[in-house]
PADOKOL-343406 format. One line per field, with one value per residue (C-alpha): chain; x, y, z. Coordinates in Angstrom, 1 decimal. Layout:
<sites>
chain	c(A_...) .
px	c(X_...) .
py	c(Y_...) .
pz	c(Z_...) .
</sites>
This chain:
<sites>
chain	c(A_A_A_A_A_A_A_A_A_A_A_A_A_A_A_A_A_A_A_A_A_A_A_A_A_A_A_A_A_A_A_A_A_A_A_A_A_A_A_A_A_A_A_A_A_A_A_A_A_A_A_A_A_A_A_A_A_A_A_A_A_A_A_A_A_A_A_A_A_A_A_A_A_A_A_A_A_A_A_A_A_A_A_A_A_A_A_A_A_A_A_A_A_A_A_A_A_A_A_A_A_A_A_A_A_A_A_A_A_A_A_A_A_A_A_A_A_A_A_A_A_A_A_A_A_A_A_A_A_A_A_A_A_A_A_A_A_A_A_A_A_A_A_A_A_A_A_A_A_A_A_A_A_A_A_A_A_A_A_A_A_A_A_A_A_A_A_A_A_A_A_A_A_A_A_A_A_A_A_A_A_A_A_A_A_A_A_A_A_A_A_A_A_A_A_A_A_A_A_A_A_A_A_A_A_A_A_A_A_A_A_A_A_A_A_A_A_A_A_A_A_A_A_A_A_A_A_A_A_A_A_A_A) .
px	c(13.1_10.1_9.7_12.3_10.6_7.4_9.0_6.4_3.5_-12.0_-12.0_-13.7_-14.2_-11.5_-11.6_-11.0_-13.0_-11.4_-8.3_-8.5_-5.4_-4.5_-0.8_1.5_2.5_5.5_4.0_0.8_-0.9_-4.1_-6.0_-5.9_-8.3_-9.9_-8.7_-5.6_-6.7_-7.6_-4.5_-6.1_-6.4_-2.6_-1.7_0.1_1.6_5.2_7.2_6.9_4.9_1.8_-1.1_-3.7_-6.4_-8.5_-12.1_-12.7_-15.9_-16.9_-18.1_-15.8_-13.1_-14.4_-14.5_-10.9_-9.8_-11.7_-9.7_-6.5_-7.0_-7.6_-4.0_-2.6_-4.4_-4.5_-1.7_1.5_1.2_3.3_1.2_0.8_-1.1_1.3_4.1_2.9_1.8_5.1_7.1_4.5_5.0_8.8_7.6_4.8_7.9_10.7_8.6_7.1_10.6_11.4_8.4_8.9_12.9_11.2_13.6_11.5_13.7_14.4_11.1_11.4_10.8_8.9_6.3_4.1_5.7_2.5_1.8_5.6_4.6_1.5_3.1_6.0_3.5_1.6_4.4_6.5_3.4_3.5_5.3_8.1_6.0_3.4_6.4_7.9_4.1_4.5_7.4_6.4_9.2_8.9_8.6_5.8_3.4_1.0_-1.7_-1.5_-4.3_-5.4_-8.0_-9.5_-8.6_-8.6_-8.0_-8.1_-7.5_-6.6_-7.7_-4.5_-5.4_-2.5_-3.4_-3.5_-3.6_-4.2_-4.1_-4.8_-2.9_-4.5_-1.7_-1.9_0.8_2.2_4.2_5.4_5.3_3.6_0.4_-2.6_-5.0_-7.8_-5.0_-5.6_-9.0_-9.5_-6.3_-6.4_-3.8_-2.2_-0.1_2.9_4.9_7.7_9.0_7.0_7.3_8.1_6.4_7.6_5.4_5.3_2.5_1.8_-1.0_-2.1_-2.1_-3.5_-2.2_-3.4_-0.7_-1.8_0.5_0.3_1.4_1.0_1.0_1.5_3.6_7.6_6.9_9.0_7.5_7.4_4.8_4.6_3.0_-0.4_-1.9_-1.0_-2.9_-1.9_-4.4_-5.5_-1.8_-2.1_-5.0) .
py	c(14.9_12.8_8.8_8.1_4.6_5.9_7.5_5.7_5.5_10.2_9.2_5.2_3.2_0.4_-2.4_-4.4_-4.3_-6.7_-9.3_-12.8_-14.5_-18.4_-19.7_-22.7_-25.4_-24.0_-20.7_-21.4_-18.2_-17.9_-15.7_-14.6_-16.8_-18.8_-22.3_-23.0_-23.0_-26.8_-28.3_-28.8_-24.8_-24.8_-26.4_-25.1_-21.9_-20.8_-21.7_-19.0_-16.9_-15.5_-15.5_-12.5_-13.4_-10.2_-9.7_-7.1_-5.3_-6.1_-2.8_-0.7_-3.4_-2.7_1.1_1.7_-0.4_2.6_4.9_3.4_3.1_6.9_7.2_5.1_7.0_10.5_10.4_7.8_5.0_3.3_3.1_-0.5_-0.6_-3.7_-1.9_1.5_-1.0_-2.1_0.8_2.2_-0.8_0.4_4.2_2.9_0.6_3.2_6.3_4.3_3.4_7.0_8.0_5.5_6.7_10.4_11.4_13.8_15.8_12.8_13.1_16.0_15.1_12.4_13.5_16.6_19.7_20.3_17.0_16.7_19.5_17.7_14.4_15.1_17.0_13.7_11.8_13.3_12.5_8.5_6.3_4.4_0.9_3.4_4.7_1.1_-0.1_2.5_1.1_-1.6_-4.0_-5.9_-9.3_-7.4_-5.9_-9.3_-7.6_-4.0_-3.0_0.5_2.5_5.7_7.3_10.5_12.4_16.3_19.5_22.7_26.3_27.0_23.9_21.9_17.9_15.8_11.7_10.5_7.0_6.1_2.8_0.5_-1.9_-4.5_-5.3_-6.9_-5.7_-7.1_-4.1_-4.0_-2.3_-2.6_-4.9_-2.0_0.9_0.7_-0.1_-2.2_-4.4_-7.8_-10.1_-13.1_-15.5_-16.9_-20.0_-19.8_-23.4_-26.7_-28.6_-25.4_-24.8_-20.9_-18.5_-15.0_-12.6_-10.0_-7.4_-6.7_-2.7_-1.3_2.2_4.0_6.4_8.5_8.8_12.3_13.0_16.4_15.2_19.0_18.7_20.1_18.7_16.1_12.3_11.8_10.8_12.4_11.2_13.2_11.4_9.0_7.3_4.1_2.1_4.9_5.6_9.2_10.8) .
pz	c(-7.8_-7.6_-7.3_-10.3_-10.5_-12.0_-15.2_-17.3_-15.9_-11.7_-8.6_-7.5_-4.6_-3.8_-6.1_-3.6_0.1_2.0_1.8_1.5_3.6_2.2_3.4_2.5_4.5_5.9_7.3_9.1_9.5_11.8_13.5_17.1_18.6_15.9_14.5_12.0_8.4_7.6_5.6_2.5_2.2_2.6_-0.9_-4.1_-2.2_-2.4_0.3_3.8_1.6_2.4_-0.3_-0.3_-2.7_-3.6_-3.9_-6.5_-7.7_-11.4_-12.0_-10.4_-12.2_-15.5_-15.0_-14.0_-17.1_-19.0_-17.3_-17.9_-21.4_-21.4_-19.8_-22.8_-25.5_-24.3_-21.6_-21.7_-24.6_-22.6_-19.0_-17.4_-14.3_-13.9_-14.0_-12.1_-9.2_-8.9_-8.3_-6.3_-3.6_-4.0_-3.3_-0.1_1.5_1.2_2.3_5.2_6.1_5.7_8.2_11.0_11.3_11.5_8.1_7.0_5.1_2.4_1.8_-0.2_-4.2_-3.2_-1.1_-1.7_0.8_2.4_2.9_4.4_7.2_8.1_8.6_11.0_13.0_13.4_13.9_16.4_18.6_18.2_20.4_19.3_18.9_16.8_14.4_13.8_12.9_10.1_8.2_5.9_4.4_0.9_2.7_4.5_1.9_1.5_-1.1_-2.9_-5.3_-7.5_-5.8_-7.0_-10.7_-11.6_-14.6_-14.3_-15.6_-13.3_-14.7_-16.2_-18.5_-16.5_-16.3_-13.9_-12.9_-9.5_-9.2_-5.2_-4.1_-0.9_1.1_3.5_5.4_8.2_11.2_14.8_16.2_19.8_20.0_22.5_21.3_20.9_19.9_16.1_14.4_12.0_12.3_12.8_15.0_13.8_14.8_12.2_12.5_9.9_8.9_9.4_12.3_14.2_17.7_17.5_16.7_16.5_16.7_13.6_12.9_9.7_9.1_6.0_4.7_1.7_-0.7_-3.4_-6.2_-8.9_-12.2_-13.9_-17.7_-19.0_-21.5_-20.8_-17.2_-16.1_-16.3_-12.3_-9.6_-6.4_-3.2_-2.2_0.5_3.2_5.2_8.0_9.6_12.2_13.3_11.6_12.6) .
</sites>
């Protein structure tokens, strides 16, 4: 059994480099340290939501849409990047869920085997504040975007997609200020006119989803690759 979500559904660089954080009136977001955003940047957002406005790369843009169209006509006539990106934030918040309660064994269908092995070596090393920093909930996931394509064949003429997903997420987990590179601390105030705040990081983590598109094989996508902000090297 293998992420039943993605039943329809070479390699590039991120489409998108970095995230863009704009907020609503009712939850202030800033950064450790630096000034609130001004109040005219906090207009025309949903209410307690977070808005991550990506920056994405024209050319690298452009070339993925090639290569989903060469999923639609050679692969699944049915593929929406739309629709794969959605059940692969479904896939990334259950299996980091899965990872920070150290249920390994649930992982089976949905993550490759070997890749199983290697994670709850790494794991059963982190502290308990470092497991809880893996598990990302819905609420939490403020941006997702397609990474790296790939389209391949193995020598027994088997194919292949690989379609690498990039997340950025929040979590209150406590970690040391220097623990984890390249996160960044914020502080959130949920509700207007509140004077509580509560201090988030924001992680990043990157899944790589697989499909083997042989035909008689069943229409499933299976985790390849995991990565979390530093917290499993």
């Amino acid at each position: 059994m293998a992420l039943p979500m993605f039943r329809r559904c070479s390699r590039f660089s991120s489409t998108c480099r970095f995230p863009l954080l704009l907020v609503d009136k009712a939850s202030v977001l800033s950064r450790s340290g630096t000034p609130r955003l001004p109040a005219a940047a906090l207009r025309a957002y949903s209410s307690n939501k977070v808005v991550v406005v990506g920056l994405p790369n024209p050319f690298i843009w452009f070339r993925t849409r090639i290569y989903y169209f060469l999923i639609r006509t050679y692969f699944d006539k049915e593929f929406s990047i739309d629709e794969f990106t959605a059940g692969a934030k479904q896939a990334f918040s259950h299996v980091s869920r899965l990872l920070s309660r150290c249920q390994f064994e649930a992982l089976d269908g949905l993550v490759e085997k070997d890749l199983v092995g290697k994670l709850q070596e790494k794991c059963s090393l982190l502290s308990a504040d470092y497991q809880q920093a893996l598990r990302a909930e819905p609420d939490d996931i403020m941006y997702s975007t397609p990474g790296d394509v790939g389209i391949f064949y193995d020598d027994n003429g088997r194919k292949f997609v690989s379609i690498l997903m990039r997340f950025w997420y929040l979590t209150s987990a406590r970690l040391p200020d220097d623990g984890v590179e390249g996160t960044r601390v914020f502080k959130v105030s949920i509700g207007e006119g509140t004077s509580h705040e509560e201090t988030k990081r924001l992680l990043t983590a990157i899944y790589e989803f697989q499909r083997e598109f042989t035909k008689g094989v069943p229409p499933s996508w299976t985790i390849t690759r995991i990565e979390h902000s530093k917290l499993l090297d």
